[in-house]
Each structure stands twice: as C-alpha cells, then as structure tokens.
C-alpha positions in Angstrom: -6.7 12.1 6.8 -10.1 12.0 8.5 -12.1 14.8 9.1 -13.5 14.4 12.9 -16.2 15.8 14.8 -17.5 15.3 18.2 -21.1 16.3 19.7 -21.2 16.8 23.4 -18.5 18.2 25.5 -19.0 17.0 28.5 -16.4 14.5 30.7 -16.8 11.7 28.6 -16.2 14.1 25.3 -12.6 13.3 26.7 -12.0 10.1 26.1 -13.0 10.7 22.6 -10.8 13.6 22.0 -7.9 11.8 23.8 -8.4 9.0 21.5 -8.2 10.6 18.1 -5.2 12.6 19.0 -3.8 9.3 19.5 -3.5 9.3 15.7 -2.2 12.2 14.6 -1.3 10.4 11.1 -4.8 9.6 10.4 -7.3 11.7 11.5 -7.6 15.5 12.5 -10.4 17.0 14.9 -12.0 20.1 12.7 -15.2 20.6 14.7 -16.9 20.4 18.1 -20.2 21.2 19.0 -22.1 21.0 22.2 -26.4 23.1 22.8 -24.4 25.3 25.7 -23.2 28.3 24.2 -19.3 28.3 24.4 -18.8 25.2 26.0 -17.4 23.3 22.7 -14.7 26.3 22.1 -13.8 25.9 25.7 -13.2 22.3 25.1 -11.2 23.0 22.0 -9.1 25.1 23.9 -8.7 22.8 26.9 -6.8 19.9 24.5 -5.1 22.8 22.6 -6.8 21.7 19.5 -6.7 25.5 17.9 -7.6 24.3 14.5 -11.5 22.6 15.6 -14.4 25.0 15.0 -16.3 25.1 17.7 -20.6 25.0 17.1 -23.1 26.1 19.5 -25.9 23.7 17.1 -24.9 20.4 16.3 -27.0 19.7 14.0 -25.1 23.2 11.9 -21.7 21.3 12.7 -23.1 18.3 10.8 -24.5 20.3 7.7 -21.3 22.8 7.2 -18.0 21.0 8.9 -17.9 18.4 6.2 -16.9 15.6 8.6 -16.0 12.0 7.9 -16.8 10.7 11.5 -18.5 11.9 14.3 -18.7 11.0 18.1 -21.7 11.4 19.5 -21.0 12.1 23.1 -24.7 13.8 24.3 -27.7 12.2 26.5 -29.0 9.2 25.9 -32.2 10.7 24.3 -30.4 12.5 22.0 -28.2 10.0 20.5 -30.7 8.5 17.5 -31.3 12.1 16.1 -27.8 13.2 15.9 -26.7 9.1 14.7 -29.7 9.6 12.1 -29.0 12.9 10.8 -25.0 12.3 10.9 -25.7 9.2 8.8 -27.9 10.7 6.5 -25.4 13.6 5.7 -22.9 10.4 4.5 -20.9 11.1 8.1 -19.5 7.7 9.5 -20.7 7.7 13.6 -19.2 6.7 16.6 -22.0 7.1 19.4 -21.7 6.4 23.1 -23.5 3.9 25.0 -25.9 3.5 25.2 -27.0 3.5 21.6 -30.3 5.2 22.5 -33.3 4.7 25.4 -35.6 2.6 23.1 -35.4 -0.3 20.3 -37.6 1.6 18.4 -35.0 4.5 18.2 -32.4 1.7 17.7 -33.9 0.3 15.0 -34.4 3.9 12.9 -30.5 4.3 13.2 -29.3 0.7 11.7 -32.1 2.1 9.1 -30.3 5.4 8.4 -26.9 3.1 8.5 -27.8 0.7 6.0 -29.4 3.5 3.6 -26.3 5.6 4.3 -23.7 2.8 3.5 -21.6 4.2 6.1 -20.1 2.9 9.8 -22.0 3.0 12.8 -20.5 2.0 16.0 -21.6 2.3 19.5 -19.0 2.3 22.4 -18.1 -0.6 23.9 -14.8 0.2 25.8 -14.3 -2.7 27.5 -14.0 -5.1 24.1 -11.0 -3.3 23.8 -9.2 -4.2 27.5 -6.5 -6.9 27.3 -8.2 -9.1 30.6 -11.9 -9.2 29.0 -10.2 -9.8 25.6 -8.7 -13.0 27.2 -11.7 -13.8 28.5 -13.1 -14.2 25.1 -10.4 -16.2 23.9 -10.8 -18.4 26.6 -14.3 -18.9 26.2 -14.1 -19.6 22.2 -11.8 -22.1 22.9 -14.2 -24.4 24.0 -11.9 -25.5 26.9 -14.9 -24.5 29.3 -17.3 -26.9 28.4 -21.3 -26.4 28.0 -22.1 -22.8 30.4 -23.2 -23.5 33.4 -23.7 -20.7 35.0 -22.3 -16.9 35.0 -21.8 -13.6 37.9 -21.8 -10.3 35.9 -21.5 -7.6 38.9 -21.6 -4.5 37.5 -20.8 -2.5 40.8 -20.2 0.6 40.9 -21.1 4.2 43.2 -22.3 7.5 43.2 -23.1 9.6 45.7 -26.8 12.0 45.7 -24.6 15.0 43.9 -24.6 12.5 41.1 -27.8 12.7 40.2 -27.9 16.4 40.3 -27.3 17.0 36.9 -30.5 18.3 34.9 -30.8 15.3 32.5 -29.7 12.1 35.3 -32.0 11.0 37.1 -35.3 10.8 35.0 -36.9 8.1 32.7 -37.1 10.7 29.8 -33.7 12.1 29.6 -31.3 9.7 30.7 -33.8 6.6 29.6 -33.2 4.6 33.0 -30.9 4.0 35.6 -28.0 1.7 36.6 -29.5 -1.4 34.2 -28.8 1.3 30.8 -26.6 3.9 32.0 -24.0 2.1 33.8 -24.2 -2.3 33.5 -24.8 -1.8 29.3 -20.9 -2.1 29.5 -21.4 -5.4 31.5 -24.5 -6.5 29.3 -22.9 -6.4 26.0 -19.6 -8.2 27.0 -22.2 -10.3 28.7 -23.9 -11.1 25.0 -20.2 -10.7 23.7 -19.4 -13.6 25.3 -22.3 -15.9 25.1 -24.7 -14.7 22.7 -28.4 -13.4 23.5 -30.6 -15.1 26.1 -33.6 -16.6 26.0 -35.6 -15.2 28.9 -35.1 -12.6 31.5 -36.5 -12.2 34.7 -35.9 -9.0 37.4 -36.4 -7.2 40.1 -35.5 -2.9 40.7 -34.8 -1.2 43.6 -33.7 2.5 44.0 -31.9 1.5 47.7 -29.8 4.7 48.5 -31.1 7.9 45.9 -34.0 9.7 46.8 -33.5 12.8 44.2 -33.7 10.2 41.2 -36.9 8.9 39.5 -35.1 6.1 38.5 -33.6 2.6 40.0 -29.9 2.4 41.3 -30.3 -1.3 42.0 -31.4 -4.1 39.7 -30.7 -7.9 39.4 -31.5 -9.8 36.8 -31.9 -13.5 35.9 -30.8 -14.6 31.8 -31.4 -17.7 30.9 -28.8 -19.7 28.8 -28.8 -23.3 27.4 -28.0 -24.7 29.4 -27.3 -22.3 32.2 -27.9 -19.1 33.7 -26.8 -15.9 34.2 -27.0 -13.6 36.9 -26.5 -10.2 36.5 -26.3 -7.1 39.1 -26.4 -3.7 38.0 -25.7 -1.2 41.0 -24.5 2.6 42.0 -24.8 1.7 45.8 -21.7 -1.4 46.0 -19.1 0.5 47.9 -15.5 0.3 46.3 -17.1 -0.7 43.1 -15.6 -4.5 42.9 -16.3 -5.9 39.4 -16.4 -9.1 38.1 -17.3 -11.6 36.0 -17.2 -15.2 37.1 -17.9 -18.1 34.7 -18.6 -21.6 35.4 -18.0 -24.0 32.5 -18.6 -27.9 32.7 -14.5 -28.3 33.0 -13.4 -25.1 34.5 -14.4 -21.8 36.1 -12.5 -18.8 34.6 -13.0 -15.1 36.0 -11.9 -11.2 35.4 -10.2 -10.6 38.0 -8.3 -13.7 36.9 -8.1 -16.7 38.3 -8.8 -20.5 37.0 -9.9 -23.7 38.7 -10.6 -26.7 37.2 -12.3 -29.3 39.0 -12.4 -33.0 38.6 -14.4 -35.9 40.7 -13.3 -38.5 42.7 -14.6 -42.0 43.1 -17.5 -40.5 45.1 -18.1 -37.4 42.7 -16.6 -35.1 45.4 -13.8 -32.8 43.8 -10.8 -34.3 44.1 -7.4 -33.1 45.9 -5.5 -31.7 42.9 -8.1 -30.7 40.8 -7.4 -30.8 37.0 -4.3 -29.5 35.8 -3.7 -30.4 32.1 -6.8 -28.5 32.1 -5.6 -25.4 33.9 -2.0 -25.5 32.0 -4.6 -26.1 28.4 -6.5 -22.9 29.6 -3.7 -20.6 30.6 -1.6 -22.4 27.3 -4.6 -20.2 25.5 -3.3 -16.9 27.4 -0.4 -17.1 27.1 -0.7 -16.9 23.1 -2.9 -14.0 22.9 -1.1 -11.1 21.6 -2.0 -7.9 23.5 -4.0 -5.0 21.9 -2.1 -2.6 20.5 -4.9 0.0 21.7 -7.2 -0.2 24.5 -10.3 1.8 25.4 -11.8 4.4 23.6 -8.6 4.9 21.7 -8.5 0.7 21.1 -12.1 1.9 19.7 -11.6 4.4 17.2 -8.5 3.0 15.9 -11.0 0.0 15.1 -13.6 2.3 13.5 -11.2 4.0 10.9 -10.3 0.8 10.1 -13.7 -0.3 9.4 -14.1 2.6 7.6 -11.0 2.7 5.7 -10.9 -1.3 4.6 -14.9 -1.4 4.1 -15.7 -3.5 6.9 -18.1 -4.3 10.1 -17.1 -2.7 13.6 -16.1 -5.0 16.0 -18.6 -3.1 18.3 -21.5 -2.3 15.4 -25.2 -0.8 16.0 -26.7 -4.3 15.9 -24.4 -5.4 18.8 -25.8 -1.7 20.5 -28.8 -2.5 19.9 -28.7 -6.1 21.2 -27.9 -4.8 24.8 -30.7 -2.3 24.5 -33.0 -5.5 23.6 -31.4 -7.0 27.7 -32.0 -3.5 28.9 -35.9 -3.6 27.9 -36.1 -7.0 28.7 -34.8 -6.4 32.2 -37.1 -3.1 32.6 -40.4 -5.1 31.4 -39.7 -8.1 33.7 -39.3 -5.7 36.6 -42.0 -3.3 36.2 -44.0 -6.2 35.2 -43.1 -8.6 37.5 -43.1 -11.6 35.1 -40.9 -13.6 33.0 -39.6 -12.1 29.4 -38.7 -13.9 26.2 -36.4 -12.5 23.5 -36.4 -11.3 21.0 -39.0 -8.6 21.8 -41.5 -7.8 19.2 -42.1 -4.7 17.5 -45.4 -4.7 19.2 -44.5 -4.7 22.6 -44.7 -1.8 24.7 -41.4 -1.6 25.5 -39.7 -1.8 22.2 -41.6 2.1 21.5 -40.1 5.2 22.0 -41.9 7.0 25.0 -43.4 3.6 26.5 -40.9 3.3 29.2 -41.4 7.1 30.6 -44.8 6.0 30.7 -45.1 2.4 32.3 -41.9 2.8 34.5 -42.3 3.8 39.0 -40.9 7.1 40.1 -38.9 5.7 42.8 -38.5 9.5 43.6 -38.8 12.5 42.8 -36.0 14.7 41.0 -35.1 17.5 43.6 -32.2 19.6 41.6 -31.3 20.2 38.0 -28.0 21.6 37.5 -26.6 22.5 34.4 -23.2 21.7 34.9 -22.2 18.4 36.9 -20.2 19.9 40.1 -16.3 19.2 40.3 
C-alpha cells in the first residue's frame, strides 16, 4: 500500500486526490499540506479523507509523514524545491506542469532524481485521453508519410478575475503566461508526437489582460524535417476550440477526428475520391487500439505506481517535463528577442538560468490585485 502525500490544495489538488482514491487497493492518502494555515485540513475534510494529516509546512510533511509519493500541486516557482527535497528524502514525485519556470531548475531535479533512484513524473494529462492516444498510434504507424506540416491551437479563456490571484499574473511567480502555464499540455503532446524541433521562432502579445505582467497570446513557429509546426498558445479564443491538425505526405489526421487522404490526378490536382485504402489502412489502426483503462490524472498515477512498483520509466518522466520547458524558453527567447532560436539551448544561455526570464522578459502590464484565494 502506498503511502501518499500531496502539497498544495488548491483546485487542481483535486484531480490528484480524485485520482488516488481511485485506488483504494493500492495506495492510501496519509498527509496533506499546503503554506495557508488550515487550508490542507479543510481539504482533507472536503474528500472525507479523515485519516490524512493535515501540514501547515510542507517541507515538515515531507520530513515526518514518511510518504512513498508525493504530488506536488503548488506554483510553478515552487515546484523544484519541494521535487528536490521530496526526492532527496527517498519520496517518489508526481509534480504538476509545469515542471518548474527555468531549465536550470529542471535540470537540478532530474539531478536529485537520478541520485535518489526514485520516480519523478511531471503531469501530462492529456497522454492519458483515448483521442490523443490514437493520435499517436496513428502517427507511429507511419501511414502519414514524412510531416508536412502541423496546427497545435492551444485555445482557451479567462476572464481579468483570473489573473487576480496573488501568484498569476507575474514573471516571478507563475514563470510566464499562456506559452507555460496553459499550451505546455499542447507542447509536450506536440514533442510527444514528433520529437524536439530544431528552431523556433515567435512572437507575444498580451491582447485582452491589462492586470497581468505577462503575455496571454503567443504563436510560435517549430521547425521539423521536413516540416513545420505552428503553434498558438491563447487565454483570449472565445469557446476555447482545440485542436491539433496534421498534414502527412499521404493523409491529414486531426483531434477532433477526422481523416482525408488525398491522391493526384493526371494534372496533380486532388482527385474525386481521394484515397481510400488509405483512409480504411488509417482508421484499420483505430479501430485496434484498445482503450485506456484510466484516463487523466487518474490514467496518470495509476501509471506512476506502476513505474514505481515494477522499477520502470514514467510514461510522462522529468526529461519529457523538461523537454517542453526547453519549447517554452525557446518560444520566450525568440519573442523577447525577436530572432530565430535553435535547440537544444545551452547551459550558457540566458534563458536556460533561474531568474533570467524575470529579468529580460516586457511587463505587458502591471499587476493590479493580489488575492489570496481565487474567487468562486
């Protein structure tokens, strides 16, 4: 039975707790702890969970509750020093996305992993959803072709109360905006799919939030071999329509689903028709795929006890966290910049350090409120 913890307590804190009481057999949540003073009981007591001791210092909760795994569910800039000192105690972590504001900070926690010997995972949801998992079987099966070219919009919306919150809304706490808080989901099934890029080029807006420091608009540019990728990263796209749309030298595939497959005439004009053996090939592919048996966070942490019950990798591990970090700086440097980035960055650039960001990046605006707790 494993002993569980989880730091932070906030909405997201949910998900986590929902999950693990998804397996009752296997694990058992003993602690919470959250910096607010009562908060973590109060969560206890929300999901009924009357055995968890609830910690007003996480750091305590790590030392005393003798834990085998811990989700980190805090602020960004929080995340490598709870990771690092949860690792370094021989606790197994599960930290949200994203892994942590800077590569430097990512780096210090796949240090602490690999000197611990233990799991460290960084939530990636979305590698655990049925239509993005068939994506990926579609796209290993080679039935696509070379990449031409792919649409990741990561849409999404929130309103100015959003950004209310004391720690949203700035380059030091929350470690950016849109590009890392809300399209990392989109960047790493993005590398997921097709592996890192070669160069990035951007551009950041901050369109529709003028109590945030930081950018609610980005697009980006990834270059493939051969392709391209174009990636959006948005809180202002009104009823948040996501996709991802890829264009293979045989056949175009997408989340929402849908599949065309084109072939040319005499002319090279697509013909009437199209190509079906290559439709009925690709949808041949999903129909085979057995569904998850878990999806989401839950899909997630049923992964990471098995990791760290049969000795293996995460399907979502920190160097895949810290891979979409690498996009994230990438896309940051080429828009503050206004230039053209290759990857990998080196542990000399600017933005691969702790603190450079807060330092280099605009203030769009100017933070107006800081509330404690996130209105209802």
């Amino acid at each position: 039975m494993f002993r569980i913890g989880i730091i932070g307590t906030g909405s997201i804190a949910s998900a986590h707790i929902g999950g693990y009481l998804a397996f009752p057999g296997e694990c058992e949540i003993v602690a919470l702890g959250d910096v607010m003073p009562g908060k973590a009981a109060q969560k206890a007591t929300e999901f009924g969970i009357g055995g968890a001791v609830g910690y007003d210092d996480p750091l305590r909760m790590i030392a005393e509750a003798e834990l085998d795994l811990v989700s980190i569910a805090t602020p960004p800039s929080t995340h490598a020093t709870l990771s690092i000192a949860a690792l370094d105690a021989g606790v197994n972590v599960l930290v949200e996305k994203p892994m942590a504001p800077s590569l430097e900070e990512c780096d210090a926690m796949l240090a602490a992993q690999e000197r611990s010997g233990k799991v460290l995972s960084v939530v990636a949801q979305n590698r655990f959803r049925d239509d993005l998992a068939t994506l990926k079987a579609v796209v290993d099966s080679g039935l696509l072709g070379s990449i031409s070219s792919v649409r990741v919009d990561s849409a999404w919306w929130r309103g100015l109360p959003y950004y209310d919150l004391w720690w949203r809304g700035t380059w030091e706490k929350e470690g950016g905006g849109c590009t890392l808080n809300h399209a990392i989901h989109h960047i790493d099934l993005l590398l997921w799919l097709l592996g890192r890029p070669t160069e990035i080029t951007a551009m950041l807006a901050n369109a529709q939030h003028d109590n945030s420091e930081v950018e609610d608009l980005s697009v980006a540019v990834l270059r493939y071999e051969p392709g391209l990728a174009q990636l959006t990263s948005s809180v202002v796209h009104h009823g948040e329509e996501q996709e991802i749309v890829i264009q293979g030298a045989k056949a175009r595939v997408s989340q929402p689903w849908r599949v065309i497959a084109e072939r040319a005439d005499g002319g090279g004009f697509p013909a009437k028709g199209g190509d079906p053996d290559v439709v009925a090939a690709i949808e041949g592919v999903v129909a085979a795929r057995e569904p998850l048996a878990h999806s989401g966070h839950t899909g997630q942490i049923a992964d990471v006890m098995s990791a760290i019950r049969h000795g293996r990798d995460p399907i979502a591990g920190g160097r895949d966290g810290r891979n979409a970090i690498e996009v994230v700086a990438a896309i940051y440097k080429a828009g503050i910049e206004r230039t053209f980035v290759e990857l990998p960055l080196a542990a000399d650039d600017p933005y691969y350090r702790a603190g450079q960001l807060v330092e280099r990046a605009p203030h769009f605006y100017e933070k107006q409120s800081s509330l404690v707790e996130a209105a209802s």
